[in-house]
LUMLO-71664 format. One record per residue (C-alpha): x, y, z. Coordinates in steps of 0.05 Angstrom, whole numbers, plus 5000, padded with zeros to 4 digits. Layout:
REM residues N
XYZ...
This chain:
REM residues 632
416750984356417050534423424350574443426450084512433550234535436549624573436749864646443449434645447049824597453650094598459250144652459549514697462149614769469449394747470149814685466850364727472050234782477850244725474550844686474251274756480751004781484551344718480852044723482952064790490351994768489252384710493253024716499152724749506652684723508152114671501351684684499851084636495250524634498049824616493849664554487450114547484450174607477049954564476549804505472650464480476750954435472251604459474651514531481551274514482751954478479352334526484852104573490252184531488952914530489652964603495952644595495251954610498551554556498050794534503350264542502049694495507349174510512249004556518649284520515049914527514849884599521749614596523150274570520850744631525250984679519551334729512151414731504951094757502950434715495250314721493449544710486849614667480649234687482648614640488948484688495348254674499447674677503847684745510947784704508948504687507248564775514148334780516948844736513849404758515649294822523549124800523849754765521050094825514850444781508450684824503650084817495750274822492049574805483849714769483849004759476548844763475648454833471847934793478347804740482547784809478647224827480246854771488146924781486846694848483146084818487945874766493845984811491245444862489745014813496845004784499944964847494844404874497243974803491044104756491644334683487044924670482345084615480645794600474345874560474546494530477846924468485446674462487847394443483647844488487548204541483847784600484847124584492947384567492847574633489746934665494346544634499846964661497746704723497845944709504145574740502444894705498544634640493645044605489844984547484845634514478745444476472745774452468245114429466544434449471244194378478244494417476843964472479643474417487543354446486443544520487343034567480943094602482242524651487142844680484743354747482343964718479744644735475845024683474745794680471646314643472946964612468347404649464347754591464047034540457846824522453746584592449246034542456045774496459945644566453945254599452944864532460444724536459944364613453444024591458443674550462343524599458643354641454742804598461442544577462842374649468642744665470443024738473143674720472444284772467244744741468445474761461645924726467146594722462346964684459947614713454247704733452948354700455448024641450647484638444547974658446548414599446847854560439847474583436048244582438848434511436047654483429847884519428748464490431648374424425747794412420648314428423248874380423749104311429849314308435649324363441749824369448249544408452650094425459749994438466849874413468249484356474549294403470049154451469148384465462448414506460048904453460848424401457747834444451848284456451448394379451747714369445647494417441548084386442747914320440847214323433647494360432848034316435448074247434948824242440149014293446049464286453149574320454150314337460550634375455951274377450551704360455351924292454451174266447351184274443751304209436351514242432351534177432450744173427750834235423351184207417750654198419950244255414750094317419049944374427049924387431649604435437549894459442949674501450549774508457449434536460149464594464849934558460450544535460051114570452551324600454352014561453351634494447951224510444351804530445252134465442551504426437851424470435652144468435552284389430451704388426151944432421052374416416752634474413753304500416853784543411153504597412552754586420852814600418953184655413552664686419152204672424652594710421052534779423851854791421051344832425651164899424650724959429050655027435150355023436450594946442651014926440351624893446052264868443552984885445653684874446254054937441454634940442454915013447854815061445854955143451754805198446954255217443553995149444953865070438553945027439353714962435553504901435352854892430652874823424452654869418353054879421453304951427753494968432553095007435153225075441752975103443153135174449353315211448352615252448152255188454152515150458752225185461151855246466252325270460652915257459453175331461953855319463753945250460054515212456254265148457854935114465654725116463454145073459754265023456854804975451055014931452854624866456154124898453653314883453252804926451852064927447351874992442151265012435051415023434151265100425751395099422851625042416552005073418752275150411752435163413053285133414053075062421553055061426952455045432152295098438952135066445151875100451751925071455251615127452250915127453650925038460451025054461250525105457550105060462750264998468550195054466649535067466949325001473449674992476549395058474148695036477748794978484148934998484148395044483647804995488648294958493548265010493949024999496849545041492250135064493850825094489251195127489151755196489251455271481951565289481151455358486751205410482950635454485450245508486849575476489249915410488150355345481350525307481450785238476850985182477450745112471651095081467551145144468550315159471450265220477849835229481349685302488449495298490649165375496249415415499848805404499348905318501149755323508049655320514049075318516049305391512649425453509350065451507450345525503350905505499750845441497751635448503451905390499751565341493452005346491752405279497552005252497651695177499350985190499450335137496249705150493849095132487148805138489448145175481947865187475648135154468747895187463748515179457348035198461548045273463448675263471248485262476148755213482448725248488649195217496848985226501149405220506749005250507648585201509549175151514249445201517548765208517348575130520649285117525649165178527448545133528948845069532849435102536448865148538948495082539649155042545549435098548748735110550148765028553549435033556749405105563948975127567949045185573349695184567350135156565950795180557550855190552851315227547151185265542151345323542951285390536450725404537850535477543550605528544750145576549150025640554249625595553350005531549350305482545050015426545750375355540450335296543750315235539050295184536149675185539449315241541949475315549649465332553049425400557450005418560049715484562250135535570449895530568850115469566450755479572851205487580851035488579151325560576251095610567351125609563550955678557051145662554151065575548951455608552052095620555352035557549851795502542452095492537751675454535652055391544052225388545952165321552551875317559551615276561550935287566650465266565149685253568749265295566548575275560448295235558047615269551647385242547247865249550248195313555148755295559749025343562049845341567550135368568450905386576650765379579151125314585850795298587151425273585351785347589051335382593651735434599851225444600451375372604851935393605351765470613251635456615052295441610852645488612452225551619752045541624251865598626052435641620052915628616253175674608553075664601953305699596252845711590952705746589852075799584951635767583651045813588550775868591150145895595049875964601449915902600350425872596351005839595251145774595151745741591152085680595852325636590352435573585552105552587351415541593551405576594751205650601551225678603050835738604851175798609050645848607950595924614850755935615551345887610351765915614352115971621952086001618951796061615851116067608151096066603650546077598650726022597151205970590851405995596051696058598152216008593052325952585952295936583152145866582352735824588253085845592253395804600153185817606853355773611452665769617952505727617151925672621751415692620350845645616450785580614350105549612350185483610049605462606749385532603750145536606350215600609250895634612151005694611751515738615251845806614452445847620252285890625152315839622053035818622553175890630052915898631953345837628654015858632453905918639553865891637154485845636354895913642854635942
């Protein structure tokens, strides 16, 4: 028996992407998927006994209180974004880049005024999830007969589910088109979708019998079945090799199998295998694949040199990847550290023959290749990445997201002007990819944007909770000649230097170190410019001034300042007492400055107090009068 196994069979680069993404979260605390992440029961289970469970609908996710939510490849509509977000959950989006596309799509087209038409299953998870993402009129069909009640004179943007049936949806716009409609025609199908679908016709007309494997859940399984069937009556719909009776094969010349974009290669293999009947000679002729330069092959490393990887790539030589091509940032790093015997490794044949027999591999350039793709991504996603400072430069910040370089400018590193951009070397930062041009070699990072966007929500967050008579702390930011600035949290506040002490501050320098960490009170809330104030009204010292400075005690204090009146005196701090011209000696003197110097220390009888004015008054010469009728 002939058997030919679709070379497009089973994972597609989204469900791949999905598949992988889940694995790699797999193991974690209180991981689920919204939905299944495929729709294949043998890897659904397999993940559910690593722990990763399945939410079905959205009362369910209602119902968490922590966890990571995986969007499956199908996507969702942008309410269940929303809520995942609002209950603060940790998001990780496997929406297949091609379904993202079609949000974007329908979501312009609803915004621009168009009704949309989704061509595709009503009830299948994708087209749920495009919908989600229509803001106007929308209409589902899945034949030319549902067309029947749409306005189609109205403007109109048509899409696709990504795995329907490539020859039904151009059948459907050849309708359209002959009626003479000017609708916007968007082809959404996949491309690996519509090869799978043009290979399996193909080889399904040139076979006795054809086996689809796949799902029964599976929606481009069941298109796949379809196509076969009508090209080759004899063709069955396995999940896997257990559904497969063999003896109705017996007398069967040749055999056609493909699979959805669903089924693992692990089950295909095992079809594909039990039909097979070679010799121990022939599988292993047929091992020794074929490669040429530029392909992607996986190896198993064999040997492991500071300076090279050899591995076996399932060619007739071995493969050699150098030190140099590893990675960019390779100079001195030991190969040894890296990687070991056992190990795999996915690498790009460089030159197949280097003149001694051997395959030159380079990881380096795959990666860049892959980080690319993955930094392309992310910026039509508007997503935030995180990766290690690389390199500090002159004119800015180089990273590495997957060995594809990305320079983020001076002026994007931070939302304030950064003198030395050398603290941020071997630092984890997150960025944005703000413009993506790889043909240039431009893919520009911001990361001030974040900063300013998370300045925002921390801005609003402690205007909510703050109001004027509060108690708050904060760090010292910046101290200036006339104050000192105070972050908050969110926003700055103005401690001014009045404000500083119910004494008497020259300098907020000697007094405030930026980095202090410190207890303020708020004064006033104008705007967005709050004022502080070091003055407790609980710590204020004429609280109690009146008993300790009543009329006819003697006080010590210490000149503060002085004037052609008068001095005054430090009695604590926050309190001043003034100290008249006349009172200062039982002689006449011009000044005070004849008699005292600031900083002495002098002893003085309270003449007057003034509560509510806060004024004291003070005089040495009636201390001095009174001493001297004590001696007489």
């Amino acid at each position: 028996m002939e058997v030919i196994l679709a070379k497009t069979a089973g994972f597609c680069f989204g469900v791949k992407r999905a598949v992988d993404t889940v694995y790699k979260e797999a193991g974690k605390k209180n991981v689920y998927t919204y939905g299944p992440i495929i729709h294949n029961s043998e890897v659904v289970n397999d993940l559910k006994k690593k722990g990763v469970e399945v939410i079905n609908s959205r009362e369910e996710l209602e119902a968490l209180e922590e966890g990571t939510v995986i969007i499956r490849s199908h996507g969702v509509a942008r309410e269940i974004y929303d809520l995942i977000h609002e209950k603060r959950l940790e998001l990780v989006d496997a929406t297949c880049p091609f379904v993202r596309k079609i949000h974007k799509i329908v979501e312009k087209a609803g915004n621009d005024g168009d009704q949309v038409i989704i061509v595709g299953s009503e009830h299948h998870p994708e087209v749920q999830g495009i919908k989600g993402w229509c803001t106007g009129e929308v209409h589902i069909i899945s034949d030319a007969e549902q067309f029947e009640g749409i306005d189609l004179n109205k403007p109109t943007t048509l899409v696709s589910q990504t795995t329907f049936n490539y020859k039904k949806f151009q059948d459907l716009v050849e309708i359209l088109n002959k009626k003479g409609y000017d609708i916007g025609v968007c082809n959404t199908i996949c491309n690996a979708t519509e090869e799978r679908q043009l290979e399996a016709k193909s080889i399904a007309k040139g076979v006795d019998a054809m086996v689809v494997i796949g799902d029964k859940q599976s929606s481009n399984s069941q298109k796949l079945y379809e196509i076969s069937k009508k090209e080759c009556e004899n063709t069955f719909f396995v999940q896997t090799l257990r559904d497969l009776d063999l003896k109705l094969f017996e007398s069967t010349g040749k055999v056609g199998i493909t699979a959805g974009a669903s089924t693992p290669q692990k089950i295909i293999k095992e079809v594909h295998a039990s039909m097979t009947e070679k010799s121990f000679e022939e599988l292993l002729e047929e091992s020794f694949v074929t490669i040429h330069n530029g392909e992607v092959v996986k190896g198993t490393v064999i040997d492991v040199k500071p300076d090279e990887i050899i591995l076996n790539i399932g060619y007739k030589a071995d493969g050699i990847l150098t030190r140099s091509e590893y990675s960019n940032d390779s100079a001195n790093v030991d190969l040894t550290t890296v990687a070991k015997v056992g190990d795999t490794m996915e690498t790009k044949v460089l030159k197949v023959n280097d003149g001694e027999g051997q395959v030159l591999l380079t990881y380096k350039r795959l990666a860049a290749e892959k980080g690319n793709k993955r930094l392309e991504e992310a910026f039509e996603n508007k997503e935030v990445l995180k990766a290690p400072v690389a390199q500090v430069l002159d004119g800015g910040l180089s990273v590495l997201i997957e060995e594809a370089r990305v320079f983020i400018p001076a002026s994007l590193v931070s939302d304030s002007y950064e003198r030395d951009l050398k603290k941020y070397e071997g630092q984890e930062i997150e960025f944005v990819i703000s413009e993506f041009n790889p043909r240039k070699r431009r893919v520009i990072g911001d990361r001030k944007q974040l900063l300013v966007a998370a300045k925002k929500e921390k801005q609003k967050e402690l205007f909510e909770k703050i109001e004027a008579g509060m108690k708050v702390e904060g760090v010292v930011k910046n101290v200036t000649d006339f104050g000192a600035f105070i972050d908050l949290g969110g926003a700055d506040g103005l401690l001014h230097i009045s404000e500083m002490s119910w004494g008497r501050v020259e300098n907020p320098k000697k007094v405030f170190n930026i980095g202090d960490k410190v207890t303020v009170l708020i004064k006033d809330i104008q705007g967005e410019k709050i004022a502080l104030s070091l003055k407790f009204p609980e710590e204020n010292p004429w609280l109690k001034a009146e008993e300790k400075y009543k009329v006819g005690s003697v006080v010590t204090g210490k000149v503060a300042r002085m004037t052609d009146f008068g001095a005054f005196v430090e009695l604590e701090s926050g309190i001043d007492a003034l100290l008249h011209v006349s009172q200062i000696a039982k002689e006449h003197i011009d000044k005070p400055s004849d008699v005292l110097s600031v900083g002495q220390e002098i002893e003085a009888k309270v003449v007057d107090f003034k509560k509510d004015d806060k004024k004291i008054s003070l005089s040495m010469k009636a201390l001095a009068n009174e001493e001297e009728k004590t001696e007489e």
